[in-house]
N, C-alpha and C positions, 0 to 999 in steps of 0.2 A: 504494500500500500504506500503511494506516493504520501509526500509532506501534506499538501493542500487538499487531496483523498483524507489523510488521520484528523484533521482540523474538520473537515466538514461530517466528517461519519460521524466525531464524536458530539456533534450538536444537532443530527438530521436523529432526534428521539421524541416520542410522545409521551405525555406523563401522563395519560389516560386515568380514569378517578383512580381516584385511589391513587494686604501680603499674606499666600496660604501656608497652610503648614502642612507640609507631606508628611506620611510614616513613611520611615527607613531604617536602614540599619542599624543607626542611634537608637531608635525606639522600641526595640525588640522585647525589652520587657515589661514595656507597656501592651505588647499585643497578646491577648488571648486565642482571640479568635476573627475568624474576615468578620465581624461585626465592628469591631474597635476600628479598623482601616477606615471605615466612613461613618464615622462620629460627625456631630456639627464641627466645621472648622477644620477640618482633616478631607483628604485626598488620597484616593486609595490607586494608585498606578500597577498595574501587574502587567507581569507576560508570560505566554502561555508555550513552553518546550513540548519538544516528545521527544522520546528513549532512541538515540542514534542507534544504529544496527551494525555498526563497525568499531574500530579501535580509534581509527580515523577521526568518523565523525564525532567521540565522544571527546577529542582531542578539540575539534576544530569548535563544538560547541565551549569548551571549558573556556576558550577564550572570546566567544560572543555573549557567552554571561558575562563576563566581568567589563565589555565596554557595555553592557547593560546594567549592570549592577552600578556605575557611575548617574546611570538617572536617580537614583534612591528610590525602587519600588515596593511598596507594600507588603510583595508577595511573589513570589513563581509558581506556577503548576505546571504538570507534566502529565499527558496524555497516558490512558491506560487502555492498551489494545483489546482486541475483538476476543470477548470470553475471558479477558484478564491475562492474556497472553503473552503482555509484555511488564507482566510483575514488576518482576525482579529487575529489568533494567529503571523502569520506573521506579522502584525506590532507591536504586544507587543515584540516578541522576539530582533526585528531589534533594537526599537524604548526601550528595554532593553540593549541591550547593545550601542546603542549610550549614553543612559543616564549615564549607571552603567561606561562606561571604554570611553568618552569621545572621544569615537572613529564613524569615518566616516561608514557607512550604506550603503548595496542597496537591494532595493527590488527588488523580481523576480515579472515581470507584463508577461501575457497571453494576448493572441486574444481569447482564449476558452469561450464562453459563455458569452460576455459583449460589452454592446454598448459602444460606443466613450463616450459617458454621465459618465455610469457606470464607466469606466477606470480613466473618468476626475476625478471623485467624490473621487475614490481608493488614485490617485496622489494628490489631494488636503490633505485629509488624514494622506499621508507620509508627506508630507512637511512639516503639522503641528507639526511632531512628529521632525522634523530633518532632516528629510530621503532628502539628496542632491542627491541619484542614484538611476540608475534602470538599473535591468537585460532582456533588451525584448525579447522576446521567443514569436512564435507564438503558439507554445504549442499542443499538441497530440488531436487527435478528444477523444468526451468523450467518457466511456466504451461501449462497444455495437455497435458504429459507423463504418464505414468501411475507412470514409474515412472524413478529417476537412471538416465542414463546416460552415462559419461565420452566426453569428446572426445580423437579419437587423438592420443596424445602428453601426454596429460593422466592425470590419477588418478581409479579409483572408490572409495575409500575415505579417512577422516579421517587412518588411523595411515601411509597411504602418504604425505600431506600431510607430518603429522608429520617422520616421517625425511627426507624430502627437506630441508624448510627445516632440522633439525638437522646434513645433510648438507652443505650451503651456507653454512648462517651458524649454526657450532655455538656461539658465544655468543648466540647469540637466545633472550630468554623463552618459552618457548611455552605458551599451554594450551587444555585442550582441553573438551568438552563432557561432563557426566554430566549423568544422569536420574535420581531417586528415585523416581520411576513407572514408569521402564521407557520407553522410547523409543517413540513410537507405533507405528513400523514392524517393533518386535523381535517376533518371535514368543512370546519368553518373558523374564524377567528375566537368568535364567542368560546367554541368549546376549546379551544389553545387556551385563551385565557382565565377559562373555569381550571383547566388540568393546572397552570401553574400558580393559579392562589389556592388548590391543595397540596402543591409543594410547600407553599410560604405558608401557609397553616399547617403545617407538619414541621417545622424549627425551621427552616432558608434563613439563613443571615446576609445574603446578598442574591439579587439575581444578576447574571452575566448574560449578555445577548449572544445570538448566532450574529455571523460578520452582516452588515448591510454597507450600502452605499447612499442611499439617499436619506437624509438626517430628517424629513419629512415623516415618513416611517416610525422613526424611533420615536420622534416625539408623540405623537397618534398613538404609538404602543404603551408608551409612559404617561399620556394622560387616559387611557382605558384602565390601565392598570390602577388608578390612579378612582375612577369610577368603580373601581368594583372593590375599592376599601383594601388593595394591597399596597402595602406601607413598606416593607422590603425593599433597602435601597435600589436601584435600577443603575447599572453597571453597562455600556454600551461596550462591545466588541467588536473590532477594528483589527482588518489587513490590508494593509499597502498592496494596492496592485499594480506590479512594478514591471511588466510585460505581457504584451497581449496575447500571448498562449493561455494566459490564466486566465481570461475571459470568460469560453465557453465551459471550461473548469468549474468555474466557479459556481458558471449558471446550472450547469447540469449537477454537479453533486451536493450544492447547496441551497440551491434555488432564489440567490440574490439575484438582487435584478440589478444593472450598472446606466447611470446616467448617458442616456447617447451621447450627448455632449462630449463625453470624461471617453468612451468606446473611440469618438472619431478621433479624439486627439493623441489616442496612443494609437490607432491605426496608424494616423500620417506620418506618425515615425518612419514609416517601415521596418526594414530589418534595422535599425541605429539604435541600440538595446540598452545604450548608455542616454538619449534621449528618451527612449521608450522610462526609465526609469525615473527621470528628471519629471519626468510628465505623472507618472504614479506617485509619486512622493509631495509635489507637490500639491497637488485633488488631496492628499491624505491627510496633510496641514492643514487646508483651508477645512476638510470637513472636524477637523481633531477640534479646533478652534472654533467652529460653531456651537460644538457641541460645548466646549469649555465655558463660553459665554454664555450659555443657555444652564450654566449651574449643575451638571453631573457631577453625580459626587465620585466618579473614576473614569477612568478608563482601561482597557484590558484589550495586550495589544496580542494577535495571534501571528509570533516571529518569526515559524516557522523555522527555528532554531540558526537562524540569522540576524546579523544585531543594525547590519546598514542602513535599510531603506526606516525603520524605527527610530533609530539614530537619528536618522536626517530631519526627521519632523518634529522630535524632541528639539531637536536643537535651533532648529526653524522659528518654534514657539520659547525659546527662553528659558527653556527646562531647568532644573526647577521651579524658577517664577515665573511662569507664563502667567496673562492676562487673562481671570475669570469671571463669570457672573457668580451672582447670588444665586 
């Protein structure tokens, strides 16, 4: 599974019923849980890894963390593959950088393939490494399936994830998934929006979005949420699209949808991939910076275990003290 495939799989899930001050590495022991990150008056900046598959890549990430860990973020998580099958690199990596850069952790946890046992076993696991959060996902049926289906003793839904680990380990950060499109599998928005305020009525201490592009969206998704009495901060998620191969990528296995405008103007790049990027980075500023203005109390960028095109828009906006609203 490609990078921008593990990014989209792990947020294409239904949860069917059932002058600011950032945190940083300074403030580590102020943080319990991703609830404390977006306090009033606090800014919760995270970015979201996945588990390299080589020696290489776990090399070539150790050093994209650490020009990322110069923003001061909140937080890192780290993707956990289809049926939990990327464990074990998923807690070296998390359970890596809480060690190397003294910074707070969450791992992504699944309903894919594991009993309640198995889950507990996973969360005893993290904790022993550090790991105070977690990202619940009820996660994509495995390859070949048509359609999720739990294993006995295990959970079919996100908010029954939820409560369990709030159940077990009620200091744990938890959060959980939104969609400003609509979840590919919902039949309607309404019912996206009923399945995640019973996430957030099951302990959610932050919601995180799937990636969007037009900030239109997000905000419509944030004030419904907003009408149906879910008070769970709202966390907007953000990928640089930094060439136009990721385009129809992104459409097909995410189902965002890209401003024609933002489409033609990394088209007429053509093949100048160093434009092509100048061009994605900039759209990623302007839209990072709407969104700042308009009072998010984070952002959560998906790096794709790259720290450049990230970089760029941080530093575009004044990182740490960019200009925000109320």
């Amino acid at each position: 599974m490609g990078a921008l495939a593990a990014v989209c799989w792990l947020h294409r899930r239904c949860a069917n019923p059932r002058p600011i001050a950032l945190w940083g590495i300074h403030d580590l022991a102020a943080i319990n849980d991703l609830a404390a990150a977006y306090q009033p008056g606090r800014f919760g900046l995270s970015f979201e890894l996945y588990p390299p598959k080589t020696g290489q890549g776990v090399t070539a990430l150790a050093r994209h963390v650490q020009k990322l860990v110069d923003f001061r973020p909140a937080y890192m998580t780290c993707t956990y593959g289809a049926g939990g099958s990327t464990q074990d690199r998923t807690l070296e990596v998390i359970g890596g950088v809480r060690k190397d850069h003294s910074l707070p952790v969450a791992t992504h946890l699944t309903c894919v393939g594991r009993t309640a046992d198995e889950l507990r076993d996973y969360l005893q696991r993290a904790v022993e490494l550090g790991v105070n959060n977690v990202v619940a996902l009820r996660g994509d049926p495995p390859a070949g399936d048509a359609e999720f289906k739990p294993v006995a003793g295990g959970f079919s839904y996100a908010n029954e994830l939820v409560a369990f680990i709030r159940s077990e380990l009620p200091q744990m950060g938890i959060a959980v998934g939104g969609y400003p499109e609509k979840h590919q599998e919902a039949p309607s928005m309404e019912v996206d929006l009923a399945n995640l305020k019973r996430k957030c009525d099951a302990g959610a201490d932050v919601i995180i979005t799937q990636l969007f592009y037009d900030n239109a969206d997000f905000f419509r998704f944030r004030d419904d949420c907003e009408r149906l009495g879910i008070e769970t901060p709202i966390v907007p998620g953000l990928l640089p699209v930094t060439n136009g191969a990721q385009i129809q990528r992104i459409a097909s296995l995410c189902g965002a949808k890209l401003p024609p405008k933002f489409v033609e103007d990394l088209n007429a790049c053509g093949d100048d991939a160093d434009a092509q990027f100048d061009v994605g980075v900039e759209f990623a500023t302007q839209q990072t910076a709407e969104l700042l203005q308009q009072g998010v109390p984070g952002i959560h960028f998906y790096v794709l275990n790259k720290s450049e095109a990230t970089s760029r828009v941080l530093t575009a906006l004044n990182w740490p003290e960019p200009v925000r609203g109320g």
